[in-house]
C-alpha positions in Angstrom: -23.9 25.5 149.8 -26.1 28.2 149.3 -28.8 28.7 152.2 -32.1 27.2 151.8 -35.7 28.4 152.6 -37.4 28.0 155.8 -39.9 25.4 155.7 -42.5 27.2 157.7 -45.3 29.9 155.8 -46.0 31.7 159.1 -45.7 35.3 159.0 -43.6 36.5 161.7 -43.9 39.6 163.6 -40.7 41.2 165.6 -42.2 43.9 167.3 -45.9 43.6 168.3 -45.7 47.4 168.2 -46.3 47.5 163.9 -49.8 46.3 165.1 -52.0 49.4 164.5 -53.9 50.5 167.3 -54.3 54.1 167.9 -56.3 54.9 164.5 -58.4 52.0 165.3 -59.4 53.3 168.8 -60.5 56.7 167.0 -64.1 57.2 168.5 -64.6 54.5 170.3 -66.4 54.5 173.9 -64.2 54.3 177.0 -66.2 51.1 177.6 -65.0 49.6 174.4 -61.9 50.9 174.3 -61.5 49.0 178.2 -63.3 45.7 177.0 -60.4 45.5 174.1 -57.7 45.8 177.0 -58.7 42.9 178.9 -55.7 40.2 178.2 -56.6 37.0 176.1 -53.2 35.3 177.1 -49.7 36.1 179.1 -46.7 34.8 176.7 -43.6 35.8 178.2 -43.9 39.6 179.0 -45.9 40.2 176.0 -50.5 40.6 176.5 -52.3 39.9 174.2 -55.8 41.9 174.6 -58.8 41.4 173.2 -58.5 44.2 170.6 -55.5 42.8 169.1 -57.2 39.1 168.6 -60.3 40.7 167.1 -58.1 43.3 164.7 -55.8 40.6 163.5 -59.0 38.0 163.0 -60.8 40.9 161.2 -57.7 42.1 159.2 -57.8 38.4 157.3 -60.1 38.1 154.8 -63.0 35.4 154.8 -61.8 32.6 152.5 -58.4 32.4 154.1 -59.6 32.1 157.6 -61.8 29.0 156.3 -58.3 27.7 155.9 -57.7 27.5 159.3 -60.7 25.2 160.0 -64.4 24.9 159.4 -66.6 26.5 162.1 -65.5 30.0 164.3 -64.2 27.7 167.3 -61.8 25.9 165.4 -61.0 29.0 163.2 -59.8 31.4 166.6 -58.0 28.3 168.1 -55.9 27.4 165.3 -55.3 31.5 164.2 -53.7 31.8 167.9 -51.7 28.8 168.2 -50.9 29.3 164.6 -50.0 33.0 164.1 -50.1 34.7 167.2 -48.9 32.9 169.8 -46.1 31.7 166.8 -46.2 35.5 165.8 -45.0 36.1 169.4 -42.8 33.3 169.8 -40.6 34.4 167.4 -40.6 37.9 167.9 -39.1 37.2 172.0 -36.5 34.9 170.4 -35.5 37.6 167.6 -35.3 39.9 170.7 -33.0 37.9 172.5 -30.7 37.0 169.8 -30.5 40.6 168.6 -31.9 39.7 165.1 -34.4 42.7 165.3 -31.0 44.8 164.6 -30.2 43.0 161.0 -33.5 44.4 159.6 -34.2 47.7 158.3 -36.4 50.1 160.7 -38.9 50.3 158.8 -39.8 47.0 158.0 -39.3 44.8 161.2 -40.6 41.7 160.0 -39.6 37.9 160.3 -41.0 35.9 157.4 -40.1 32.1 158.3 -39.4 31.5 154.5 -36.3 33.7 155.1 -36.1 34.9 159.0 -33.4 34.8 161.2 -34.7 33.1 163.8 -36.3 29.9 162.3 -33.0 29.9 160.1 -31.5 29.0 163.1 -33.6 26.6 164.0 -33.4 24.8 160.4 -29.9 25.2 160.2 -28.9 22.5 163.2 -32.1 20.1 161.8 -30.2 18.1 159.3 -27.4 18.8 156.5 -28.8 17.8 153.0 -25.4 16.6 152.1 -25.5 14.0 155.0 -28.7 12.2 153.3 -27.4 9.2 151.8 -28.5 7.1 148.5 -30.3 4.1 150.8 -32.3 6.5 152.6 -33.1 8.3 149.7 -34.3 5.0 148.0 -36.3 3.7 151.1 -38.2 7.1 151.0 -38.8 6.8 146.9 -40.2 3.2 147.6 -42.5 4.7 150.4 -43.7 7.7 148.4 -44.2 6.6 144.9 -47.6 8.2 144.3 -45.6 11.5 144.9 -43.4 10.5 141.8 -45.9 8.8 139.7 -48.7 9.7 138.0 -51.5 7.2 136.7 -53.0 7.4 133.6 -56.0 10.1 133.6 -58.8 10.1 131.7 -61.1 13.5 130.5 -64.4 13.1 130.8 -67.9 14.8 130.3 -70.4 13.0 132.3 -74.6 13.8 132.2 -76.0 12.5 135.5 -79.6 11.1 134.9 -82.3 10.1 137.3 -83.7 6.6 135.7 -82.1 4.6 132.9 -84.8 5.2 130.4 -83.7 9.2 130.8 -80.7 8.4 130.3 -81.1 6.2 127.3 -82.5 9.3 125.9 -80.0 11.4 126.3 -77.6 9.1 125.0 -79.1 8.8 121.8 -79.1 12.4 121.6 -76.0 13.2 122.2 -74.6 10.0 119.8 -77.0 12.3 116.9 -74.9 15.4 117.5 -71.1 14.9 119.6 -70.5 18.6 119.6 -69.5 20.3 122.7 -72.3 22.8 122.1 -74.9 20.1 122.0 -73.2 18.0 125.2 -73.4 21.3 127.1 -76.7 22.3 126.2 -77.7 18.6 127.5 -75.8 18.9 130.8 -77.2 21.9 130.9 -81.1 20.9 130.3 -80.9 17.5 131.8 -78.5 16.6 134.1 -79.1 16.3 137.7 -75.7 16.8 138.8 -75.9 20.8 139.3 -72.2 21.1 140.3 -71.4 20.5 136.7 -74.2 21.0 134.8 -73.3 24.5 134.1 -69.6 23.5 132.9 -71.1 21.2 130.4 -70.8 18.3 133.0 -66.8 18.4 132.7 -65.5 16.5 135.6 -61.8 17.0 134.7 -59.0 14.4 134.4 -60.0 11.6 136.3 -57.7 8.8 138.1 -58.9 5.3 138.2 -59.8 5.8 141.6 -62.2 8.5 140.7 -60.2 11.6 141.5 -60.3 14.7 140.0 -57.8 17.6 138.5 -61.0 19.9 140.0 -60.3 20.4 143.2 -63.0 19.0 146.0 -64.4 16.6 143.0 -64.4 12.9 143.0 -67.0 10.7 141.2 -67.7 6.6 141.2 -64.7 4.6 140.2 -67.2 2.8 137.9 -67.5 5.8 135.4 -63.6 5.4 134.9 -63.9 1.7 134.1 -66.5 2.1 131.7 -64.9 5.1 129.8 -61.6 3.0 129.9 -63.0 0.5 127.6 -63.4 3.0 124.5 -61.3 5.3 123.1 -61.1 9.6 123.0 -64.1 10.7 121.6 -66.2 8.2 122.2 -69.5 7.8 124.3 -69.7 5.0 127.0 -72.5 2.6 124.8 -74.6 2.2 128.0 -75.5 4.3 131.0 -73.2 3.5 133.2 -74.8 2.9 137.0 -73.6 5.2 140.4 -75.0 6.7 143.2 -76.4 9.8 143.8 -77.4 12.0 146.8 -78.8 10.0 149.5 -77.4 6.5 148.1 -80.4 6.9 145.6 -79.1 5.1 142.0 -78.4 7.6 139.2 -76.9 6.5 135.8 -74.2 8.8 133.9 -73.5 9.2 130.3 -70.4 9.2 129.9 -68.3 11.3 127.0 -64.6 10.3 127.0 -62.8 13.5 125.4 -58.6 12.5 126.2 -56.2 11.0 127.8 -53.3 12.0 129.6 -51.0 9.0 129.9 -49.5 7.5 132.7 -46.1 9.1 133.8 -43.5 7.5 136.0 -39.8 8.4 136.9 -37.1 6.6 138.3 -35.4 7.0 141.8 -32.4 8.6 139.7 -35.0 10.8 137.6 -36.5 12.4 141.6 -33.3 12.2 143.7 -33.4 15.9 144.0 -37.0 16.1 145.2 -36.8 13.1 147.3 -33.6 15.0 149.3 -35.1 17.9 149.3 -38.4 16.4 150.9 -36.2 14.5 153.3 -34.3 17.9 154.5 -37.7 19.4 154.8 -39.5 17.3 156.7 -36.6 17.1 159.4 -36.8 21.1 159.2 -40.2 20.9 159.8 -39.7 18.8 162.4 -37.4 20.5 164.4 -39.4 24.1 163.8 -42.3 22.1 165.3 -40.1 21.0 168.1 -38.7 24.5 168.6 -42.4 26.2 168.7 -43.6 23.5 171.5 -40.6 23.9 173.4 -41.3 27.8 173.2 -44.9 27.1 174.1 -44.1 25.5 176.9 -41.7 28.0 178.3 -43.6 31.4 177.6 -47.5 30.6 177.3 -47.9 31.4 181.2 -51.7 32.2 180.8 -54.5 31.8 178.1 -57.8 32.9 179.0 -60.4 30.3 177.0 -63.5 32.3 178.0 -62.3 35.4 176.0 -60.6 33.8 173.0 -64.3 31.9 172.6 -66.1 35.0 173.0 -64.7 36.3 169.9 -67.3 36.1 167.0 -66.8 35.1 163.3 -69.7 36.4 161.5 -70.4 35.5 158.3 -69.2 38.3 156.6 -65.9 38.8 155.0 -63.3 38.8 157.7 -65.9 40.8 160.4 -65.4 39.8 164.1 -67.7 40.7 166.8 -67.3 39.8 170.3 -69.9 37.2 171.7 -71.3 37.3 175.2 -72.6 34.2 176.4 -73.8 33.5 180.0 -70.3 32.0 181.5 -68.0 32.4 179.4 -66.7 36.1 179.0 -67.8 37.6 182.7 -69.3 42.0 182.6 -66.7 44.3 182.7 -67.4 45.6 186.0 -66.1 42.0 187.3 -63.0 42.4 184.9 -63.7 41.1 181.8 -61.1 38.5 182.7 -63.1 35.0 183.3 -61.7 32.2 184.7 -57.5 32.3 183.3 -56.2 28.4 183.3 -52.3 28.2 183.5 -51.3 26.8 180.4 -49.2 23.6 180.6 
C-alpha cells in the first residue's frame, strides 16, 4: 500500500537555526538587540526569545494570521501553540530519531504532509485496510450532509426598506428582466450594500439559507418564496425579512437557476468515508502525540512576554507592547513572572 499523507498542515522546522537572525540584528541598538534575547518559553533545551516570536509573527502576512483567531491575544496564543511550540516539538523528535540526516543540507525541513516524524506517528494510528464495511456504514449514516447535496437555488435579491419601495422596484424590474437593468437597481436601490454592487447576487442558496459565497447567509423565507416559481422568474410579491437591527426589510426576489439536488450511495463514497475514518484517527493520534510532547518539553512559558507582543494593524507588523505589569524594564530582566507549564 502506498504511503499516505500526513493529516496535519503545520510547517515543521528541524533546525531552529534556518531562522534568520543575524541580518535582522543589522543596526539595531544594544538595548534592542538585548530586549529580543529575553526567553518567551523553555521547550526542552531549545529558548525561544522574544525576537524569534516577533520575526516569525511579522514574517506572516496579515490575512493569514486572522486565520488563527480574531483579536492579537488569541492570534499569538494560537501561532505558538500552533507553529512554534509544534515547530519545536517536532524538530527535538526529528533530532532524536536521526531524521534530520534523510534530508538534504540545504533544505532541513519537516512538512507534516510528508515528514518523517509525524509519519511515524500516523503510521501506528490505524491501517485503512482494518476499517470494515459496518463502520464504514455507521459513519455514512452519521455524515450524510458530507455526501449529499440539497437542491440550490440562484438568486438575485433587491433589499428594500418599506413594501411600497419595494412594490416599485418590482414593477420595474418585471418592465425590463435584463441583468443590466437588475444591476443598475441593486445598484440604485437596494439597501443591502454587501451585494448591491454585485447586482444583489447572493449565490446558490440551500433551503436553509446558505450560501456558495462564503460568510453569506440570508432568511430561509426568500428560499421558500423563490421555490414556488420557476428560473427566470420574479417572486410576485416582496417577500418579508429582517434587516440590521431586527428592523423588517422586504426583498425582491429574481430566481436565475437551479442546481439540483445530488445524492450518492454508501457504495458511490466508500472511498471518502475510509479515507475520512483513517484521517480522523491520524489526527487523533498526531493530536495525542503533540500533547504528550507538550507535556514533557514545555518546562517554561513566560505569559507576560508572549502578551506584550503587538499585532498592529498593518500587514504582518509586530511591535512589542509595554503595559504596566506585564512585560517588567529590562534593567529588572525583561523576564516577568515565568509560570511552569503543566
Amino acid at each position: 500500500m502506498r504511503s499516505r499523507p500526513v493529516v496535519s498542515s503545520l510547517v515543521v522546522g528541524v533546525a531552529l537555526a534556518v531562522w534568520p537572525r543575524a541580518s535582522l540584528h543589522a543596526g539595531m541598538s544594544p538595548a534592542e538587540i538585548a530586549r529580543r534575547q529575553v526567553p518567551v518559553a523553555h521547550i526542552g533545551s531549545t529558548v525561544i526569545s522574544v525576537g524569534e516570536l516577533e520575526d516569525r509573527l511579522a514574517a506572516v502576512p496579515r490575512f493569514q494570521l486572522k486565520a488563527f483567531g480574531d483579536t492579537a491575544d488569541a492570534i499569538r496564543r494560537k501561532f505558538f501553540d500552533q507553529v512554534i511550540l509544534t515547530d519545536v516539538l517536532y524538530a527535538l523528535e526529528a533530532q532524536k530519531l536521526h531524521l534530520g540526516d534523510q534530508l538534504p543540507a540545504s533544505n532541513k525541513i519537516l512538512r507534516a504532509e510528508s515528514g518523517a516524524t509525524t509519519k511515524a506517528v500516523v503510521d501506528g494510528a490505524r491501517n485503512p485496510a482494518t476499517i470494515t464495511a459496518d463502520e464504514i456504514r455507521a459513519y455514512y449514516a452519521a455524515n450524510r450532509g458530507r455526501y449529499d447535496t440539497p437542491e440550490r437555488l440562484y438568486l438575485f435579491r433587491i433589499l428594500c426598506a418599506t413594501r411600497a419601495a419595494a412594490n416599485e422596484v418590482l414593477d420595474l424590474a418585471r418592465k425590463e428582466p435584463t441583468l443590466e437593468a437588475f444591476t443598475k437597481l441593486a445598484h440604485d436601490r437596494s439597501i443591502d450594500k454587501a451585494t448591491a454592487l454585485r447586482a444583489g447576487n447572493l449565490g446558490y442558496l440551500t433551503p436553509e439559507g446558505v450560501s456558495s459565497e462564503a460568510g453569506l447567509s440570508v432568511d430561509p423565507a426568500i428560499v421558500k418564496a423563490a421555490a414556488r416559481v420557476r428560473d427566470g422568474e420574479f417572486v410576485p410579491e416582496p417577500v418579508e425579512e429582517k434587516a440590521a437591527g431586527g428592523v423588517p426589510a422586504y426583498a425582491v426576489i429574481w430566481r436565475r437557476g437551479t442546481v439540483p439536488e445530488n445524492r450518492r450511495t454508501v457504495d458511490e463514497v466508500a472511498g471518502q468515508v475510509r479515507e475520512a475514518i483513517w484521517k480522523e484517527a491520524a489526527d487523533s493520534a498526531v493530536k495525542k502525540h503533540i500533547d504528550e510532547l507538550r507535556k514533557a518539553k514545555l518546562t517554561e512559558l513566560n505569559d507576560a512576554l508572549l502578551n506584550g507582543v503587538e499585532i498592529t494593524a498593518n500587514d504582518g507588523e509586530v511591535v512589542t507592547r509595554r503595559r504596566p505589569g506585564e512585560v517588567l524594564p529590562l534593567s529588572q530582566g525583561g523576564r516577568g513572572a515565568p509560570r511552569t507549564a503543566n
